[in-house]
N, C-alpha and C positions, 0 to 999 in steps of 0.2 A: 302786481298783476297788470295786466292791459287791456284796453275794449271795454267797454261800459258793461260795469258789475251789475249781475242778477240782482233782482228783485227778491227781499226776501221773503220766505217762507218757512213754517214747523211742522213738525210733526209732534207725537207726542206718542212712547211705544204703551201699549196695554197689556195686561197680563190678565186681565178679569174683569168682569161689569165693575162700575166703579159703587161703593156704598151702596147700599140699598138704592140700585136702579137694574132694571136687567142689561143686558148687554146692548139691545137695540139702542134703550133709552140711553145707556154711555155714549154710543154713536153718534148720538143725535145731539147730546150732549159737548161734546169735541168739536163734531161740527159748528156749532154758535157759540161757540168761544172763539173761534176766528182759524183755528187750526186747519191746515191746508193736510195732512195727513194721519189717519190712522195706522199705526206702525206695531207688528206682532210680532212677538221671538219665533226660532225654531228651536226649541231644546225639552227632549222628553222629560222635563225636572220643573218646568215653567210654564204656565199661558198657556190658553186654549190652542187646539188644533190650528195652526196659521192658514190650510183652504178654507176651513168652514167659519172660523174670525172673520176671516175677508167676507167673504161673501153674505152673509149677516151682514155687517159692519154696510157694505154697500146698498144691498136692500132696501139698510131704514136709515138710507140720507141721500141727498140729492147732488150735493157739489162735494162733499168729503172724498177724496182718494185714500185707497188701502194700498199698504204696501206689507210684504215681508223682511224685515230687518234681521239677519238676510238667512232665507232657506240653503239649507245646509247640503250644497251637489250630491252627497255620499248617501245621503238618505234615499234619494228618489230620484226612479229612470229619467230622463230628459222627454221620452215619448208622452210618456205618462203625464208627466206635469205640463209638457206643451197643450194637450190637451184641457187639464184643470184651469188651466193659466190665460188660457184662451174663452173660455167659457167665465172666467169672473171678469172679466174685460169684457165681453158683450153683452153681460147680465148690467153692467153697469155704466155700460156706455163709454166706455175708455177712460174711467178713474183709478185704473191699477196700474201700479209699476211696482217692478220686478227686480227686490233686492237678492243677488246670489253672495254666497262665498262659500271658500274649500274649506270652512270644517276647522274647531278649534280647539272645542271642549272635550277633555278625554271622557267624561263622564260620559257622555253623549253616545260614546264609542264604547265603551266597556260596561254597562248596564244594559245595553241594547246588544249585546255580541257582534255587532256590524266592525271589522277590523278599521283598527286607525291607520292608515299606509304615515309613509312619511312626510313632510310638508311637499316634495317637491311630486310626488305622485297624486296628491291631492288638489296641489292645483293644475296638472295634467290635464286630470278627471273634469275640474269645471273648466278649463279652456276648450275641453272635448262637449263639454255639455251648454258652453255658451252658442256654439257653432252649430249643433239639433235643433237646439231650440230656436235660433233665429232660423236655421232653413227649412223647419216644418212650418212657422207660422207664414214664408213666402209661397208665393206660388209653386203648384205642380210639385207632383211628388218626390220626395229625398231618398235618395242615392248615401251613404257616408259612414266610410269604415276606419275605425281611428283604434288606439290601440286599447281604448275601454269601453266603444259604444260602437256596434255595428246596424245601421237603420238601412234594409232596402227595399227600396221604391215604397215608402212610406207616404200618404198625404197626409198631413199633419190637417185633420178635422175636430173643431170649429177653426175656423180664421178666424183671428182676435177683431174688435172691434176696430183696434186702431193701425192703420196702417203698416205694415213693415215689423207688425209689435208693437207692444208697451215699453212705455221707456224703462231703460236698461240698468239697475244699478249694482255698482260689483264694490264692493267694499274692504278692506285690509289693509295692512301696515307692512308687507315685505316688498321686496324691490320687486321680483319676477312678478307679480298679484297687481300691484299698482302698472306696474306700463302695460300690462296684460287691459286693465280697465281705462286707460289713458288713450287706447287706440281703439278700445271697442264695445264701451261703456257709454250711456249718455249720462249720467250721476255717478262721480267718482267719492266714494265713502274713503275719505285720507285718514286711516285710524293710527291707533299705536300698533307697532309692531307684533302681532298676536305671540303669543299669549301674555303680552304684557297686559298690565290692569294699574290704577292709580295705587294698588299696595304690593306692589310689585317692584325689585331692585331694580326691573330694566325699564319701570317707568319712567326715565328718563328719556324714551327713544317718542315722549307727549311730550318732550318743553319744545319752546318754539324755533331753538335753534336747528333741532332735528325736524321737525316741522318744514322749516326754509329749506332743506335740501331734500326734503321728501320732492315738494311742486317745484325744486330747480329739476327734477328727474321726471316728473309727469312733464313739466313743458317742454320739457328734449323730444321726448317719449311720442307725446300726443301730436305736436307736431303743429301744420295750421288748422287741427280740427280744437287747440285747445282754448279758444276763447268760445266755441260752442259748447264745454262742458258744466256741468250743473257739478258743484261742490260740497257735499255733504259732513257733518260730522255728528257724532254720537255724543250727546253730553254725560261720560259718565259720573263727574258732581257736579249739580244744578242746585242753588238754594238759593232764595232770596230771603235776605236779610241784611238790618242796616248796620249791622257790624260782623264783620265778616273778618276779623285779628285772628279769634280763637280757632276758626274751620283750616283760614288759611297757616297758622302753623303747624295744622295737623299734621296738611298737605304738604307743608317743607317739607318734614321731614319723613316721609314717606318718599318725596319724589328726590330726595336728598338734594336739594335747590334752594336758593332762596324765595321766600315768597309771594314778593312781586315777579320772579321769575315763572313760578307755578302759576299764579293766578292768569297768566299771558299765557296758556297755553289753551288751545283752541278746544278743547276735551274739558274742560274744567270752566263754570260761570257764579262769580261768585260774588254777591253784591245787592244791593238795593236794584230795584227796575229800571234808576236812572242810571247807574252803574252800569248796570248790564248791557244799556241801550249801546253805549260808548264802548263798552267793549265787544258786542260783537262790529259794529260798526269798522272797528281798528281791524278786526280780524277779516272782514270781506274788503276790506281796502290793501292789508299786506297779502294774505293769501286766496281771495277772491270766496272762499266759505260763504254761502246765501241759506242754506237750508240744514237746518240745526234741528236735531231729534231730542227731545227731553223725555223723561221716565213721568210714568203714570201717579208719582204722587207729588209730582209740580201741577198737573194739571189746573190747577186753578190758579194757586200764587204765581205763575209764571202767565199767564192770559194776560195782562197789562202787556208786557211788554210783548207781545203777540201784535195785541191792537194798535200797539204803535208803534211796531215794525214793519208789518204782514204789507206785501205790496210798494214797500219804500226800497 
């Protein structure tokens, strides 16, 4: 990478209050552990409502930001949500940012009868739906006819808190999804190729050799906006422990890799604290990654290394 690397920061996704607290108290919770985001799925099978999460979530804390990791385009008009999305952002003073993506889980599609189009109509649909919602939160009213969203002479009321919008995060693992986010995202979520998953044959497209040519294709892509972007990743296994042999053969052989190869891939943290410190360190230094999401039952064993990363 080039240009002096982000500063980092966590999130941490939720699915529900944590043990015996209510949800406020999680919030507030998260928050003094050092965590810089509150982070909620969008899938009818998991976690509370991701509007009214958020806005809870902001309410009962003062510096914590909420985000959605990431609301699903296919579910919800772009009007609609400009509006929702706009109104948790001035309730909160401008600690929301706005993770999208086009849509992955069939379950999602087929329990709910909302049709699943095919990946490339999918991301259509949010390229149409990233370009609403930025021009209803600008001034004066939208005008904008595309081949799945027609909005005219719409004023997109509230204006967000924050100028121009909430920062912008678009998240995925295909080529047309990434430069699509590389030019007009300000957090690019660089994941595995959907519907890959770490027990997946095609989780191979998470080692870090496919990794390297993901961001050789975002910095073409992005252009000279790409030392402004904010780099995200999802960690789908986070554990801390000080022997880490048994987890990591698991993951060979799942990712059909060798296991120092697995363990190097920016999706996967897997180690004691001090461990860990070094490896994301190696990973914001090759690929520039500053802001790493971890799952709600690291919430506590992963705080150390929070407290002495967060802001470094």
């Amino acid at each position: 990478m080039s240009g002096r690397p982000r500063r980092f920061r966590f999130g941490v996704e939720m699915m529900a209050p944590s043990p015996g607290m209510s949800w406020a108290d999680s919030a507030r919770r998260v928050e003094s552990l050092g965590y810089s985001t509150l982070v909620v799925p969008d899938h009818f099978h998991e976690g509370l409502g991701p509007i009214a999460a958020m806005t809870s979530a902001a309410m009962a804390t003062t510096t914590l930001r909420v985000a959605p990791m990431v609301l699903n385009t296919d579910l919800r008009h772009p009007a609609v949500l400009a509006r929702e999305l706009a109104s948790i952002d001035i309730l909160s003073a401008g600690r929301l940012e706005v993770g999208l993506g086009a849509g992955y889980n069939p379950a999602d599609y087929r329990h709910s009868g909302i049709r699943m189009d095919p990946p490339g109509v999918r991301v259509d649909r949010l390229i149409e739906h990233v370009e609403v919602l930025k021009a209803l939160w600008s001034d004066g009213p939208t005008t904008f006819e595309g081949q799945h969203y027609k909005i005219d002479a719409l004023s997109g009321t509230p204006k967000p808190f924050t100028a121009g919008g909430p920062p912008l995060l678009i998240a995925g693992g295909g080529r047309r999804l990434l430069r699509f986010a590389a030019q007009r995202a300000d957090i690019v979520g660089v994941n595995f190729a959907l519907p890959s998953l770490p027990d997946d044959a095609s989780a191979r497209d998470g080692l870090p050799a496919s990794v390297d040519a993901k961001f050789e294709r975002i910095r073409a892509d992005a252009g000279d906006r790409f030392d402004d972007l904010e780099f995200n990743a999802w960690l789908a296994v986070c554990r801390v422990t000080d022997d880490a042999t048994s987890l990591a053969a698991r993951l060979s052989a799942r990712f059909g890799a060798p296991a120092d190869e697995v363990l190097r891939s920016p999706f996967i943290l897997v180690g004691s604290p001090a461990e860990m410190i070094d490896r994301l360190e190696e990973r914001r230094q090759r690929w520039g990654y500053s802001y790493f999401v971890v799952q709600q039952d690291q919430l506590d064993d992963f705080a150390p290394v929070v407290a002495s990363l967060t802001g470094r």
